[in-house]
N, C-alpha and C positions, 0 to 999 in steps of 0.2 A: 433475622438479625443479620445485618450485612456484614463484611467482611472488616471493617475497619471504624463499626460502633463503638465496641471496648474501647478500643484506644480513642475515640472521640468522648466518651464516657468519663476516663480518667483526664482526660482535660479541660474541660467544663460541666457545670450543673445547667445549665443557661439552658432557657428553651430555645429549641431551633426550628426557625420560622422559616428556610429555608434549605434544600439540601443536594447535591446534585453528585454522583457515585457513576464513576467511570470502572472498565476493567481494571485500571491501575493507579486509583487513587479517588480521595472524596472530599469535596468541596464542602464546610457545612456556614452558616451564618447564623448568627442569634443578634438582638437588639444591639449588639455594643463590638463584636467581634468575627472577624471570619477566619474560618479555619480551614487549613487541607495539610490533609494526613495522605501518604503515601508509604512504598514500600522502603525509602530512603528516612523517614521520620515526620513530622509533624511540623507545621512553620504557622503562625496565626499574627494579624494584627487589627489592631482597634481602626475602628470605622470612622471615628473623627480623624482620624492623624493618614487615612488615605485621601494623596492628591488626584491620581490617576492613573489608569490602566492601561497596556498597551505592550504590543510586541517586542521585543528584546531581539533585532536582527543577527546580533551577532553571535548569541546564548539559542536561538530560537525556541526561546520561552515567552512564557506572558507575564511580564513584570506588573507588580500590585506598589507604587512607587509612594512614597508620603515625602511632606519636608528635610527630612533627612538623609534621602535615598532607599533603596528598594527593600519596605518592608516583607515581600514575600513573593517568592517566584515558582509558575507554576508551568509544568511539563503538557502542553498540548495532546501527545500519545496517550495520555492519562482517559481522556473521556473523548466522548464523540466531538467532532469539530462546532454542527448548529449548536448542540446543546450549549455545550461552555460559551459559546459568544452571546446565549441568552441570558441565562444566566449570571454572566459579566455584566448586562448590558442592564437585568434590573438590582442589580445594586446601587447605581446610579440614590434609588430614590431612599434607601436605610443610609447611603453616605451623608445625603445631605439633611436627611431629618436628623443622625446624631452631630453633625457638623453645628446645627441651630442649635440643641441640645448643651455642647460644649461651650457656643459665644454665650447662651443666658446665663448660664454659670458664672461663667466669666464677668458677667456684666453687673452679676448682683452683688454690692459691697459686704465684707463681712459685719458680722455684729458689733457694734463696739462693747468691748469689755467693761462690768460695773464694776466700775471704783468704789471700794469700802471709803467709808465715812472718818476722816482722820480724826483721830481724838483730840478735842479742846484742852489745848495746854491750860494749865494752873496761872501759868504766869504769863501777863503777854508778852507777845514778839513783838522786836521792831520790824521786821518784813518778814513775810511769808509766802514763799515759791508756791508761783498755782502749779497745779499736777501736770503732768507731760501730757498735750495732744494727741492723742493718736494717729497714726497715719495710715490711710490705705492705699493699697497701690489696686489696680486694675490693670488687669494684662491683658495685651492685646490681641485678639484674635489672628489668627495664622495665614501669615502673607502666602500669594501665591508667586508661584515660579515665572520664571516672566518667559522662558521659552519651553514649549508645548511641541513634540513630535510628531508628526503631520499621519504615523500611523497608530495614533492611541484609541482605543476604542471607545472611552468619552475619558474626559480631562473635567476636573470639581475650576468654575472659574470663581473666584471670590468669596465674600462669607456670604451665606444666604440669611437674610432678614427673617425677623421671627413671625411665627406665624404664618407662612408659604410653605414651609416642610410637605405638610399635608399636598398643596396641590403640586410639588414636586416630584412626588409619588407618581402621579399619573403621567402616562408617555402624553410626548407632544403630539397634537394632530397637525399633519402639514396643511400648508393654506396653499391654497391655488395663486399661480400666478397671477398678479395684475394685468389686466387687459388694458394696449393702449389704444385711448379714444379718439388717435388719430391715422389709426389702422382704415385703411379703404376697403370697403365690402367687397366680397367677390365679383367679378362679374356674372351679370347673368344673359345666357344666350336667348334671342328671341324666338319667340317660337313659330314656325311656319306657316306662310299667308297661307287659308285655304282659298280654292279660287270657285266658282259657282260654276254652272253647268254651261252656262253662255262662254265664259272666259275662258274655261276650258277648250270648245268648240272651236273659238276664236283662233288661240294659238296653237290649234291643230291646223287650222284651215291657212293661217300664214306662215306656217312650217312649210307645207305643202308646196304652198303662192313660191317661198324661197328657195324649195327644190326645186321647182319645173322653170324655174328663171335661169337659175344654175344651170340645168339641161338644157335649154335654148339654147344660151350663149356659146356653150359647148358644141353644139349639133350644129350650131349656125357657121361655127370655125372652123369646124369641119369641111363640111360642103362647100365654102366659098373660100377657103385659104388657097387654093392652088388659081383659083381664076382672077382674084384680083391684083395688079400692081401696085394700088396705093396702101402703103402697110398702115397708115394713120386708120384707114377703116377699122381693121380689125382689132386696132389699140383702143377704137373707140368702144367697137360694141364690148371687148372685154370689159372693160373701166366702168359702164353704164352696168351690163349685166352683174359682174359680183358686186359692185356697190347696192343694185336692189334688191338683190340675193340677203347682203348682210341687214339691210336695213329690215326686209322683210324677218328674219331669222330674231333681230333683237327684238320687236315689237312681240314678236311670240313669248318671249320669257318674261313671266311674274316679275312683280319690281319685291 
């Protein structure tokens, strides 16, 4: 028996379908109310009348807030940190099945009361009052707040329709983002000519062709640069030799 059952004992009979017991305090839930009991005392409120949950920056507590303002405030230090935010997180789905719970209520008119049979006067009347209509009134289901603090751990939006209770139990599953279909495929790199054994040969043998042109023209500028006066010569043979150097060199390389 944990440490703070008695005292949850003597405040409800209610079964508790959930319950969640920190070092220094305990959370408990039954179909209709939630309760935490602590070393300070006990604070509990009905499950229709919360709006939503969420941090208290300035208290740094977790404020349980209804219509009204803050039905119940709870000390973080109390329990572990995942736990309470789990916790918190499935209440979500008894808020809003007692939340349904309260509108049909609401919705269904009371009985009208059977009017006893008035006794037949002896003597007639000149007029006689028909009996009073009954009136029912139907109350409205409970507005929500129109501003929501951007760190509440979930917020109740509107009244929830009957018969969704049930599938608001269950967590949502996220959906994958929309893909757009005018997104452009990756590119794709091609993959590398292979070349056959001749092509291969080929642009060996005019590498080759390319270097010993290169060395000519070289060797030739050598030798004959100090004995001739006309410099047009040697601009020539330069200009001829590396032009069929390079052209040799690019027919070597794959396209």
């Amino acid at each position: 028996m944990g440490k703070y059952d008695a005292h949850l004992s003597s405040l409800t009979q209610a079964e508790v379908v959930s319950r969640l017991e920190g070092p220094g305090g305990l959370l408990a839930l039954t179909h209709r109310e939630l309760f935490y009991i602590d070393d300070n005392g006990a604070q509990s409120a009905r499950l229709s009348q919360i709006k939503r949950i969420g941090v208290n920056k300035q208290s740094g507590t977790v404020d349980v807030v209804g219509e009204q303002g803050t039905l119940m405030s709870i000390a973080p230090v109390a329990f572990q940190k995942d736990e309470l935010k789990l916790f918190l997180e499935s209440l979500r789905g008894y808020v809003l099945k007692a939340k349904t719970e309260a509108t049909q209520t609401l919705e269904q008119p009371p009985a009208a009361p059977k009017l006893k049979e008035p006794l037949k006067p002896t003597h007639p009347t000149p007029l006689e009052t028909p009996p009073p209509t009954p009136q029912i009134h139907i109350a409205e289901p409970p507005k929500t707040l129109p501003d929501e603090p951007a760190d509440s751990l979930w917020a109740y939006e509107g009244s929830p329709r009957p018969g969704r209770a049930a599938a608001a139990v269950e967590e949502s599953q996220p959906t994958p983002p929309p893909t757009r279909p005018d997104t452009p495929p990756p590119p794709t790199t091609a993959a590398p000519r292979r070349l056959s054994p001749t092509q291969r040969l080929t642009s060996v043998l005019l590498k080759v062709s390319a270097l010993l042109s290169a060395l000519t023209t070289a060797g030739y500028l050598v030798v004959n640069m100090g004995t001739t006066q006309d410099i047009w010569v040697p601009l020539g043979v330069i200009a001829i030799g590396l032009s069929l150097s390079l052209i040799q060199w690019r027919l070597s390389e794959p396209y």
